[in-house]
C-alpha positions as CSV (number, residue, x, y, z in Angstrom):
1,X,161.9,-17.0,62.1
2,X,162.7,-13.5,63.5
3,X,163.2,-11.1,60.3
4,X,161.8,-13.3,58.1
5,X,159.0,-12.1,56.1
6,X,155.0,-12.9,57.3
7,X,153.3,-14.7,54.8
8,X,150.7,-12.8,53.3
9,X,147.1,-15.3,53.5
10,X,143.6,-15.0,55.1
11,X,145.3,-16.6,57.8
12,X,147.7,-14.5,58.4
13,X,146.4,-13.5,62.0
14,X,146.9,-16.8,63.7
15,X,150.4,-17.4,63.0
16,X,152.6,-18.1,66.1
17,X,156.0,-16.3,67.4
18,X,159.3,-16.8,65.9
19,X,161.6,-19.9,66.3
20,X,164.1,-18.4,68.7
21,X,166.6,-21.1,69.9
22,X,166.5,-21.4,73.5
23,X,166.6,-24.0,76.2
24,X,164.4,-26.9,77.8
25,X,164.8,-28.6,81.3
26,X,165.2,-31.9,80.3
27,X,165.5,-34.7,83.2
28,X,165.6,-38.6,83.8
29,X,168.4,-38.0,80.8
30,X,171.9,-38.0,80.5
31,X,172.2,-34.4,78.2
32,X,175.7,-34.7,76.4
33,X,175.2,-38.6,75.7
34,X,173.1,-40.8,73.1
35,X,171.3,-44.3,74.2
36,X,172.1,-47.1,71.6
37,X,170.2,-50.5,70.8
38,X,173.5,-52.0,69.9
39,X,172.5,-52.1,66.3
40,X,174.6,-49.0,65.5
41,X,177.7,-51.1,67.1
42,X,177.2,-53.6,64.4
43,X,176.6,-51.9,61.4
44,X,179.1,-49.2,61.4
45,X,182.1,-51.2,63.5
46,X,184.6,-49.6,61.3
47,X,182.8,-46.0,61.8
48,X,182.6,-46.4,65.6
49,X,185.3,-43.8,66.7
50,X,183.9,-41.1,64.6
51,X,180.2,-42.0,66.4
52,X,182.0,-42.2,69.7
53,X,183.3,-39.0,69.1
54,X,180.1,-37.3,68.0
55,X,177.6,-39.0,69.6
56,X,178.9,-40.1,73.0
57,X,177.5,-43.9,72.5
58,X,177.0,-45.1,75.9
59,X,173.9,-46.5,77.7
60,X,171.3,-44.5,79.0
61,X,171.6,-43.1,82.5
62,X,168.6,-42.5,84.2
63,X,168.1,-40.0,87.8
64,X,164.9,-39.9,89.9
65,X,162.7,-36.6,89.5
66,X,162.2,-35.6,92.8
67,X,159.7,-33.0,92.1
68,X,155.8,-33.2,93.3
69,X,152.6,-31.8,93.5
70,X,153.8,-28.8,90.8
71,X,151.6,-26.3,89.2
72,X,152.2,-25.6,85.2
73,X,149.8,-23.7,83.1
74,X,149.5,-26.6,80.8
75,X,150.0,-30.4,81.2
76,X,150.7,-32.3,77.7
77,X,150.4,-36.1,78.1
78,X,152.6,-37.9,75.3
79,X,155.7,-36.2,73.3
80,X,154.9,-38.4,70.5
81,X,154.1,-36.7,66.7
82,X,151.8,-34.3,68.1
83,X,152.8,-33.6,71.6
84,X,156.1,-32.4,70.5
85,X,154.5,-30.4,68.6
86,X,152.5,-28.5,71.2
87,X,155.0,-28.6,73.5
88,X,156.7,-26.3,71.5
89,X,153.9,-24.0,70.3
90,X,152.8,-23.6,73.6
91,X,156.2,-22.1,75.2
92,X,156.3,-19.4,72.3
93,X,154.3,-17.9,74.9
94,X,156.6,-17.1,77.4
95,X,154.7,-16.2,80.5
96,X,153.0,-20.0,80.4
97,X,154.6,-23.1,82.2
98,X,154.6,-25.8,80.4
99,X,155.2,-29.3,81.5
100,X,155.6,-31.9,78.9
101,X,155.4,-36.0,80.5
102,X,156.8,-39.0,78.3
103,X,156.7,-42.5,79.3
104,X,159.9,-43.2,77.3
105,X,163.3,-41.7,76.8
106,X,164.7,-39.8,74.6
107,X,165.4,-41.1,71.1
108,X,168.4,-43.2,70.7
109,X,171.5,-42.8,67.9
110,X,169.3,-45.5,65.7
111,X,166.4,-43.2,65.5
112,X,168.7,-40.7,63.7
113,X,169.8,-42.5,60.8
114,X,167.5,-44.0,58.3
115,X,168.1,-47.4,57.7
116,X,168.2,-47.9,61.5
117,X,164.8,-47.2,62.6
118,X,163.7,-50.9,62.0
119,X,166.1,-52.0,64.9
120,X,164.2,-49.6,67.3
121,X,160.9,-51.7,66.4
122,X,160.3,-54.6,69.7
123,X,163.2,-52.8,72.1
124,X,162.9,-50.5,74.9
125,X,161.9,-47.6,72.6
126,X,158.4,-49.4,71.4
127,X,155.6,-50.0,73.0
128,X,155.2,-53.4,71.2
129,X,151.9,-53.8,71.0
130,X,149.9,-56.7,69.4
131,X,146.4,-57.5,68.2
132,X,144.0,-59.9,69.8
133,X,143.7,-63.6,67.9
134,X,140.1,-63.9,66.9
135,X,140.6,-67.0,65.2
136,X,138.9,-65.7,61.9
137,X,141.0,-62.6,60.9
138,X,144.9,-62.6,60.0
139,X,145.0,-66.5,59.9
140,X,147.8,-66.8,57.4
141,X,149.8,-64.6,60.1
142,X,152.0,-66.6,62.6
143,X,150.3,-66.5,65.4
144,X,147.0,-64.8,63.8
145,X,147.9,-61.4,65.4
146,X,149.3,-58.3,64.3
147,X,152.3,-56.4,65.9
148,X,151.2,-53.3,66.1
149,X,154.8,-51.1,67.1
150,X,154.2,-47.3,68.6
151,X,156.8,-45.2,69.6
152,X,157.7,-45.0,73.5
153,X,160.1,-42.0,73.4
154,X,160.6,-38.3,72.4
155,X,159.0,-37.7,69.4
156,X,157.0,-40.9,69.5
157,X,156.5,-43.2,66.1
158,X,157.7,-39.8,64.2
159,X,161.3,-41.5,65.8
160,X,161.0,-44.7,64.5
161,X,158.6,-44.6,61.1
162,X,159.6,-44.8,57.5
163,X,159.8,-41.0,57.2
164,X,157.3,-40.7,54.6
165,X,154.9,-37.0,54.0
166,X,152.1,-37.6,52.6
167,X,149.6,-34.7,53.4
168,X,146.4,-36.4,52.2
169,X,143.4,-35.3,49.9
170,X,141.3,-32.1,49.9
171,X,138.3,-34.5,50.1
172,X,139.8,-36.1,53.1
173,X,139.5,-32.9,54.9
174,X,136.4,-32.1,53.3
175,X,134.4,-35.2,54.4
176,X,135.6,-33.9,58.0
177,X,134.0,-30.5,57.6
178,X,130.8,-32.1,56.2
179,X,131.0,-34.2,59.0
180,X,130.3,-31.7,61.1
181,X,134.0,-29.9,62.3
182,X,134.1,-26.7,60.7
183,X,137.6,-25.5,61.6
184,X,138.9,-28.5,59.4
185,X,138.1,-27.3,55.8
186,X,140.9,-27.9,53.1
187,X,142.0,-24.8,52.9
188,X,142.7,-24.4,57.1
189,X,144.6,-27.5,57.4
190,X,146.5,-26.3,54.3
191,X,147.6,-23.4,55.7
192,X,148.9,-25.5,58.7
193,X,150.6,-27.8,56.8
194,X,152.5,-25.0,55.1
195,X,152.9,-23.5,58.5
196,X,154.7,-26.7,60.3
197,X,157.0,-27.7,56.7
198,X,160.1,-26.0,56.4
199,X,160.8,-27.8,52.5
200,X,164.4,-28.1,51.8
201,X,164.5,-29.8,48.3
202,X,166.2,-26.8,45.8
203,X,164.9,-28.6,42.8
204,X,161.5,-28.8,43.8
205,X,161.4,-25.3,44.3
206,X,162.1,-24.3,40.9
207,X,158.8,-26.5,40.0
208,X,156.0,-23.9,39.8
209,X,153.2,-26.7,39.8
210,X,154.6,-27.9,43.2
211,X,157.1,-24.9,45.1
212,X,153.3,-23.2,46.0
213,X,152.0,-26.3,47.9
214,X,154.8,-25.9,50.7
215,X,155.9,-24.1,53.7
216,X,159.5,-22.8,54.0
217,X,159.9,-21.9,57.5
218,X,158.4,-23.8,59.8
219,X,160.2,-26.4,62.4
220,X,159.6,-29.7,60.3
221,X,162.3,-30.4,58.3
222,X,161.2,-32.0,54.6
223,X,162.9,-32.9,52.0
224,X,163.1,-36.2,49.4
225,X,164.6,-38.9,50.0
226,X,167.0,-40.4,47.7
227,X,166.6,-43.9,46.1
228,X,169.5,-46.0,45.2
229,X,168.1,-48.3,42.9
230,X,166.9,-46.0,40.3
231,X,166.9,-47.6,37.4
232,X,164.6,-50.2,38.6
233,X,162.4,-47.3,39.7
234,X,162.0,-46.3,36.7
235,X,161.1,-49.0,35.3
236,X,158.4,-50.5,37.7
237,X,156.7,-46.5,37.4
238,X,157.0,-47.1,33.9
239,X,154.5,-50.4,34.1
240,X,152.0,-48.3,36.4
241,X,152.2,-46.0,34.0
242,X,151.4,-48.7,31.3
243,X,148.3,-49.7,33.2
244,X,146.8,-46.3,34.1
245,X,148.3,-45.3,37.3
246,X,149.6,-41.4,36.7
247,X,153.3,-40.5,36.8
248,X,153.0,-37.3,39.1
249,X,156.3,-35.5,40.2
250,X,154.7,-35.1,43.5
251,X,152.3,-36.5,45.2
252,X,151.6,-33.3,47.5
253,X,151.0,-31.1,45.1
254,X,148.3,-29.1,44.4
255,X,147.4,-30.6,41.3
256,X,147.3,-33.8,41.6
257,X,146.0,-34.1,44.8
258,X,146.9,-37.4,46.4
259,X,146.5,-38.9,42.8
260,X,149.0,-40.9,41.1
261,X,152.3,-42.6,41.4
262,X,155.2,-40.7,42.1
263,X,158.3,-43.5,43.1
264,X,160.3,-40.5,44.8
265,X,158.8,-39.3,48.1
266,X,158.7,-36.3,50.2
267,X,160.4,-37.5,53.9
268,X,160.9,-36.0,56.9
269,X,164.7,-36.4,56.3
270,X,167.5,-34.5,54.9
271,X,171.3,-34.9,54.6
272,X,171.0,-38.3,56.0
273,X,169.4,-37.7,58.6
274,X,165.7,-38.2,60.2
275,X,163.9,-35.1,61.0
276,X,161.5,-36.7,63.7
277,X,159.1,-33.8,65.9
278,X,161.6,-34.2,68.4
279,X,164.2,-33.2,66.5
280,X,162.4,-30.6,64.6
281,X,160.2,-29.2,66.8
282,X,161.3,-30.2,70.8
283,X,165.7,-29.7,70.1
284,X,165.8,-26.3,68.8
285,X,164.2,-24.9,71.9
286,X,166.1,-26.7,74.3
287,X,167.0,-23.5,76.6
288,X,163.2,-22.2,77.1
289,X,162.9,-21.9,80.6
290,X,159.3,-22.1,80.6
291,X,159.0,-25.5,79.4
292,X,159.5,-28.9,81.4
293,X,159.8,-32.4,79.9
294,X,159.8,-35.2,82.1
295,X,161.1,-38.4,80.4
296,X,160.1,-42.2,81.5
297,X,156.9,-40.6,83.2
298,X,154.2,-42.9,82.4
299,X,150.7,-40.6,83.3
300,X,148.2,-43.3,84.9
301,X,145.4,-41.4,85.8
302,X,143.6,-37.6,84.4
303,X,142.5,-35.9,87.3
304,X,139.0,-34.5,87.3
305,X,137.1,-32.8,90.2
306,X,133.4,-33.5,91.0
307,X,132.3,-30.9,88.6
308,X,133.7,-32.5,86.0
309,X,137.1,-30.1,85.6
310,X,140.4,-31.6,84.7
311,X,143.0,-30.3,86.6
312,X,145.9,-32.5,87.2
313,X,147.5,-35.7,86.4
314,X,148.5,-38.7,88.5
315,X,152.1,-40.5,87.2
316,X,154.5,-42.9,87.5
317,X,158.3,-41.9,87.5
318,X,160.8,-44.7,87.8
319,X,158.1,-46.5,90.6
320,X,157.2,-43.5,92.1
321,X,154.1,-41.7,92.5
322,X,154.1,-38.5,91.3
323,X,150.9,-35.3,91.2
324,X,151.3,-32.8,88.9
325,X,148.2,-29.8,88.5
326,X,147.3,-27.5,85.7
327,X,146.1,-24.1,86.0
328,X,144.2,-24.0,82.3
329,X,144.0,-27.6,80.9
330,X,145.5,-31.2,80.7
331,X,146.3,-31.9,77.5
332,X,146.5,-35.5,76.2
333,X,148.7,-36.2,73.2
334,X,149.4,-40.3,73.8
335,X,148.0,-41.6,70.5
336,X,145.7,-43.8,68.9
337,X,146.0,-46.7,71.7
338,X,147.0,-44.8,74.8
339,X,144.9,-41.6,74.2
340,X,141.4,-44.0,75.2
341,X,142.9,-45.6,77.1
342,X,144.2,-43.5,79.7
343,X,140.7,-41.7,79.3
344,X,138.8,-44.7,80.4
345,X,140.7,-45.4,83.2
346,X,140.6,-41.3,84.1
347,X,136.5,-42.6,84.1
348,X,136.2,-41.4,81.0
349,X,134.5,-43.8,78.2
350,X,131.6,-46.6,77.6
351,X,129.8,-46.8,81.0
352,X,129.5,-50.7,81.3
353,X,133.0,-51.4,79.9
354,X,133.9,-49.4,82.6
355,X,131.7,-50.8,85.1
356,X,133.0,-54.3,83.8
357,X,136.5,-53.2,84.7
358,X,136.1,-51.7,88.2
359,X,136.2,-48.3,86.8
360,X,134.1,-45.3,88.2
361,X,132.0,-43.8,85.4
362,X,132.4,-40.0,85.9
363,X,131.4,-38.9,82.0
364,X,129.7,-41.7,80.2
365,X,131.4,-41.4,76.5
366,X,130.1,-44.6,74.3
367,X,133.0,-43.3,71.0
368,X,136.0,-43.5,73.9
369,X,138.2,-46.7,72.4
370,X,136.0,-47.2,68.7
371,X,135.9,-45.9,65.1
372,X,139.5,-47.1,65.0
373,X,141.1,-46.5,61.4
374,X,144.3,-48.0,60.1
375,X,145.7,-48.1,56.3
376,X,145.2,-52.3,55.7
377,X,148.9,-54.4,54.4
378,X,147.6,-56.9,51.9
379,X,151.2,-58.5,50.5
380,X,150.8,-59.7,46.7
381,X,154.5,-61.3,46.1
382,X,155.4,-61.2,42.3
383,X,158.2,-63.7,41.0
384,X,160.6,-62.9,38.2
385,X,163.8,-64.1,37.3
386,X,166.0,-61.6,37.7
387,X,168.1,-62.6,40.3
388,X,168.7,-59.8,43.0
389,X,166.3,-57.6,41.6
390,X,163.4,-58.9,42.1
391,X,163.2,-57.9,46.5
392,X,163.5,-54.4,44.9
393,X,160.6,-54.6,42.9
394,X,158.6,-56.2,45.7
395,X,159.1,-53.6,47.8
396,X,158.3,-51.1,45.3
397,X,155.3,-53.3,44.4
398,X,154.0,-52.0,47.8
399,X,153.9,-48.7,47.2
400,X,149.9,-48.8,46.4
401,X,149.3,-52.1,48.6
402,X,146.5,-49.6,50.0
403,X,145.3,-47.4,47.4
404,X,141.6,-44.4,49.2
405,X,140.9,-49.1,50.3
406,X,137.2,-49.1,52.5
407,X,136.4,-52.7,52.2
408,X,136.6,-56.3,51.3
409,X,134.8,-55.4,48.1
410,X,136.9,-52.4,47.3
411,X,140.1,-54.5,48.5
412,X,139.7,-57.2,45.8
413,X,139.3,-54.6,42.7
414,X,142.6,-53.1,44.2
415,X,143.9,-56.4,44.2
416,X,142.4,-57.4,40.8
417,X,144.2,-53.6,39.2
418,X,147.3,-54.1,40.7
419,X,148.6,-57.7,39.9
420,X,148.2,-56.6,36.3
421,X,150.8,-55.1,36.6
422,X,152.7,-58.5,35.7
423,X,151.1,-58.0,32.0
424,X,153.5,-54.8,31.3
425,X,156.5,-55.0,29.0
426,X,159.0,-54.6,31.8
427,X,157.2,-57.7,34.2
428,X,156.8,-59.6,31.1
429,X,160.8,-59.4,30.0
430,X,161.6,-61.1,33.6
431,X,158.7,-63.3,33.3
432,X,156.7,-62.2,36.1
433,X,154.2,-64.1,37.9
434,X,151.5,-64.3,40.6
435,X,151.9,-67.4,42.4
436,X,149.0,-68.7,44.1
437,X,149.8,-68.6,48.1
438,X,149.4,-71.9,50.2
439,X,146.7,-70.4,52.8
440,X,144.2,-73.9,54.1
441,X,141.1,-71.5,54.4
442,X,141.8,-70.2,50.8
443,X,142.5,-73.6,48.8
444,X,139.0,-74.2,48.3
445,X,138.7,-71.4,46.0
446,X,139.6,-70.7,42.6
447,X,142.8,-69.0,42.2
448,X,142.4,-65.4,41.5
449,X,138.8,-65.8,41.9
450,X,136.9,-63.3,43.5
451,X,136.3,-65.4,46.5
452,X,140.0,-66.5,46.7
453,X,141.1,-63.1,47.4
454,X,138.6,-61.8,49.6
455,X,139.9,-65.1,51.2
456,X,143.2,-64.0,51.0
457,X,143.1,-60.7,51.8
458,X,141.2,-61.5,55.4
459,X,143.1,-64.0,56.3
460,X,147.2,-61.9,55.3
461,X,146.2,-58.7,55.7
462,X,148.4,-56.9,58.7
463,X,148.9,-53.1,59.0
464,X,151.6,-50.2,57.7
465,X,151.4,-48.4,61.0
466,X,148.6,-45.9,60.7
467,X,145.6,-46.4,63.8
468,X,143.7,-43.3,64.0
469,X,140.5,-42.1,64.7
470,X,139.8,-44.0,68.7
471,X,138.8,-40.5,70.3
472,X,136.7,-39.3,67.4
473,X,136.1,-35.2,66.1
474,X,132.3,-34.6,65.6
475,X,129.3,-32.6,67.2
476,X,127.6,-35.2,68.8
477,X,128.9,-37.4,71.9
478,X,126.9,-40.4,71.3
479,X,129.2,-40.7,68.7
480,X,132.3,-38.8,68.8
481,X,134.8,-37.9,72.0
482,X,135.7,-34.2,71.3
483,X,134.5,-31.4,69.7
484,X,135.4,-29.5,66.9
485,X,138.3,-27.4,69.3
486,X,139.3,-30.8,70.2
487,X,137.8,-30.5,73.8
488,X,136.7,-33.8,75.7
489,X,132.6,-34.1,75.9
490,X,131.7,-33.4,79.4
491,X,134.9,-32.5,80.8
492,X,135.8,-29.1,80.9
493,X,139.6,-28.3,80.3
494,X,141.1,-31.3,78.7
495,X,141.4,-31.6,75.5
496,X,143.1,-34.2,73.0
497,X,145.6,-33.5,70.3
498,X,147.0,-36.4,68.4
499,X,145.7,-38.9,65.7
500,X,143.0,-40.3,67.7
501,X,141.0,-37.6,66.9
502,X,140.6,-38.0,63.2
503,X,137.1,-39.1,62.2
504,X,138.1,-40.9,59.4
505,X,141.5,-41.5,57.9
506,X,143.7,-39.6,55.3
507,X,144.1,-40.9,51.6
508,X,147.8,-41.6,52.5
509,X,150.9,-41.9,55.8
510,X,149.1,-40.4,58.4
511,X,152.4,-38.2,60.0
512,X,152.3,-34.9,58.0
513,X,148.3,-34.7,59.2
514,X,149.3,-35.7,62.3
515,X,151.7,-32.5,63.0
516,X,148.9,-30.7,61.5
517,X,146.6,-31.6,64.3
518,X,149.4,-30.9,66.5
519,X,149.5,-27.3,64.5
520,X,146.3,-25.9,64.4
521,X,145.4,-27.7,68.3
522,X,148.1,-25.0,69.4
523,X,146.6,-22.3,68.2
524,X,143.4,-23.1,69.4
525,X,144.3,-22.8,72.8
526,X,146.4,-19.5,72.1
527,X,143.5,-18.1,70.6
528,X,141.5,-19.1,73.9
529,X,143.5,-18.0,76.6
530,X,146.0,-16.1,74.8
531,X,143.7,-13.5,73.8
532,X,142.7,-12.9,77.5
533,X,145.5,-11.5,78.3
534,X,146.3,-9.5,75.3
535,X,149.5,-11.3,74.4
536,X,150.7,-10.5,71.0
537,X,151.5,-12.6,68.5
538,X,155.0,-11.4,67.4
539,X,154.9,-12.6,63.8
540,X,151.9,-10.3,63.1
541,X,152.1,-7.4,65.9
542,X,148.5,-8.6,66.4
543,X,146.5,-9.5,69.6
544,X,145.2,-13.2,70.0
545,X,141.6,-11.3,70.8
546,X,142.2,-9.5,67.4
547,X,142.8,-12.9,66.2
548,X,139.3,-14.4,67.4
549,X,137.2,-11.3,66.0
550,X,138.4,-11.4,62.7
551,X,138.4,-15.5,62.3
552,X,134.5,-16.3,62.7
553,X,135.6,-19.8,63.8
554,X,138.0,-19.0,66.3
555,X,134.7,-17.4,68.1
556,X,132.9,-20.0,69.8
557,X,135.6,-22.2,71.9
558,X,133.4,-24.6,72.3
């Protein structure tokens, strides 16, 4: 923030301008007024003329865009977890134009209190996707598919998810510099962790094995998120404790790295509220002039000349057709599903798929749609009697249901660890158990056997939210859809920042290394075309070509 202090770290020189407040053009919104679900209406009916009078709870108003074939500097696809986030890191510099396109609204009143995100999950404000029934997986499910919910509004599933930061590993970030993406090492993706958290918990601070491992001024609010049922906290970290699982205070810190149980987590919440990217990162800046955000524009097509250059985008705005063009680059920020799948049908991905589906092959990119990642929900129900206690403990039983999890091998040792839990002196006073689950592909095994729960775990494992990885970071396009600058194989000037290009998955909620994509993907481009023109950075009085010489990294842009 202006007058605030530069931090003082070998990565000093790529820090962006201050935070000023100012102002966005929003459209196809109502700008004094907040959408509801109706769920609000019935949880706080005795509260509702204080909301009414705060909030202005009415239903969303929507207005044609009547603008067409516009030029912007920059087009960002998706204002999701990452998009937000570039949205905003882009219009720091104030001679670009910046056009941000959503294919939802904004966020409704639900998505800003807590306990109300759930309700947001199958409405209007999700994109509701499920998985395909393949009649061997997910068999103890329903209908033998997996809802899959995604955010379909301003600040995408950062609006709707359980709040949760969890940066992630070193090693995480090490396996993806080994793998080839240089710019990714531990200790750059640290320093843009630091640079997007803006930590507001005053205890923590006076910790000085944890108070290092944040940032305290950047847009994303974080702080930690009270429990109510304490005492039963305790008790269940108490019986991990018992059977080796580390009590650590916080699971970010430095020293313990991603290892251990900590019961009390860092969210991106404070004073009862949820700090999504939108609100974080997109709000504050409301009255910059240089940036555009079009709501309920759903992009269907990347446009790419003959010469393979991006340089425009076809959408949809409330049935109508719209062209929009980009002087520098389309950017494409839709997530883990969307992200490969408006690139194959821009032409972009596996040539026969494409073929198969009508689709023009203009850059033949076998990784577009694969390597997808997600963090696997195996549910392992313990029984006690303790009556209205033991939900609780359920839930809190789930707080390692995935524990660094690879395969079916790996998932039955997990499985194996945890349900010894039941053997603890806290488990034992309620008499917990493990009860054997009626699954008709499982009975023929041997409860607890090794083959019963590689059984079970195919047949009830689902999903805690957390696809990544479908338009893979690597150095080599049979295998990978962008390079380590996060630019598309064989197109030049698109590029894609968001979760899809992860390479493998992070030890842990994948938001907080989502934003850090978002993070260090902005200053990428700064440093590219930023530099050019000898903007300065205003946090460091330096020139983005400055920047590039003295960062060997920042060199070659790919």
């Amino acid at each position: 923030m202006e007058g605030k202090r530069p931090k003082k770290t070998w990565l000093e020189c790529v820090k962006t301008s201050s935070h000023t407040p100012a102002r966005y053009e929003r459209v196809n919104t109502v700008n004094t007024c907040t959408s509801t679900t109706g769920a609000a209406y019935q949880l706080f009916a005795s509260a509702i003329n204080f909301l009414s009078a705060t909030q202005c709870i009415i239903p969303e108003r929507q207005r044609h865009y009547a603008g067409d074939h516009e030029t912007y500097d920059f087009i960002i696809i998706g204002g999701g977890s990452a998009g937000s986030v570039v949205a905003s890191r882009l219009s720091e510099i104030k001679k670009w134009n910046i056009l941000l396109l959503e294919a939802g609204s904004e966020p409704p009143i639900e998505s800003d209190i807590p306990y109300l995100g759930q309700y947001l999950f199958q409405s209007k404000y999700d994109w509701q996707y499920y998985t395909q029934n393949d009649g061997v997986k997910h068999q103890a499910l329903k209908t033998g598919s997996v809802y899959w919910p995604r955010g379909k509004m301003l600040g995408g599933c950062s609006s709707m998810n359980g709040m949760t930061y969890v940066r992630g590993r070193d090693c995480d970030f090490q396996a993806w510099e080994n793998a080839g993406n240089p710019n990714w090492s531990p200790e750059n993706v640290n320093f843009y962790f630091k640079k997007a958290e803006s930590l507001q918990d005053t205890e923590l601070i006076k910790d000085p094995d944890i108070r290092d491992t944040y940032g305290y001024d950047g847009p994303q609010v974080i702080n930690t998120f009270n429990i109510t049922y304490r005492e039963i906290t305790e008790k269940v970290l108490e019986s991990w404790d018992y059977i080796g699982f580390k009590r650590v205070a916080d699971i970010n810190a430095y020293g313990f790295n991603g290892l251990g149980i900590s019961g009390v987590l860092k969210s991106t919440a404070a004073n009862g509220r949820r700090y999504s990217t939108y609100r974080s990162y997109l709000d504050p800046n409301r009255k910059r002039k240089n940036l555009k955000i079009v709501t309920n524009a759903f992009v269907t097509k990347i446009l790419i000349t003959g010469n393979s250059h991006a340089y425009g985008v076809e959408v949809d705005i409330m049935k109508q057709k719209k062209t929009f063009y980009a002087n520098f680059e389309v950017i494409l920020s839709a997530g883990s599903v969307n992200t490969p799948q408006l690139l194959m049908l821009s032409g972009i991905g596996p040539a026969d798929h494409l073929l198969s589906k009508n689709i023009s092959c203009i850059v033949n990119l076998p990784a577009v749609g694969r390597n997808l990642h997600d963090h696997s929900l195996i549910p392992i129900a313990i029984y006690g009697d303790e009556p209205g206690q033991e939900n609780e403990e359920e839930k809190l039983f789930e707080v390692a249901k995935y524990i660094d999890i690879r395969d079916l091998e790996a998932t039955v040792d997990g499985i194996k660890m945890l349900t010894e839990i039941v053997n603890t002196p806290y488990f034992k006073s309620i008499n917990a158990f493990v009860q054997r689950i009626n699954i008709p592909q499982c009975n023929k095994y041997d409860f607890k056997s090794d083959s019963y729960w590689q059984c079970y775990a195919i047949n009830t494992c689902s999903t805690v939210y957390h696809p990544v990885g479908t338009a893979k970071m690597g150095p080599n396009p049979r295998d990978s859809v962008v390079n380590n600058f996060l630019k598309v194989y064989g197109v030049k000037r698109l590029r894609v920042i968001d979760a899809s290009i992860m390479p493998s998955i992070t030890s842990g909620n994948t938001n907080a290394p989502t934003i850090m994509i978002g993070e260090m993907g902005s200053d990428m481009i700064k440093a590219e075309y930023a530099r050019c023109s000898g903007d300065l950075d205003k946090t460091t009085g330096r020139s983005w070509m400055r920047v590039a010489e003295e960062r060997p990294q920042w060199r070659a842009m790919g």
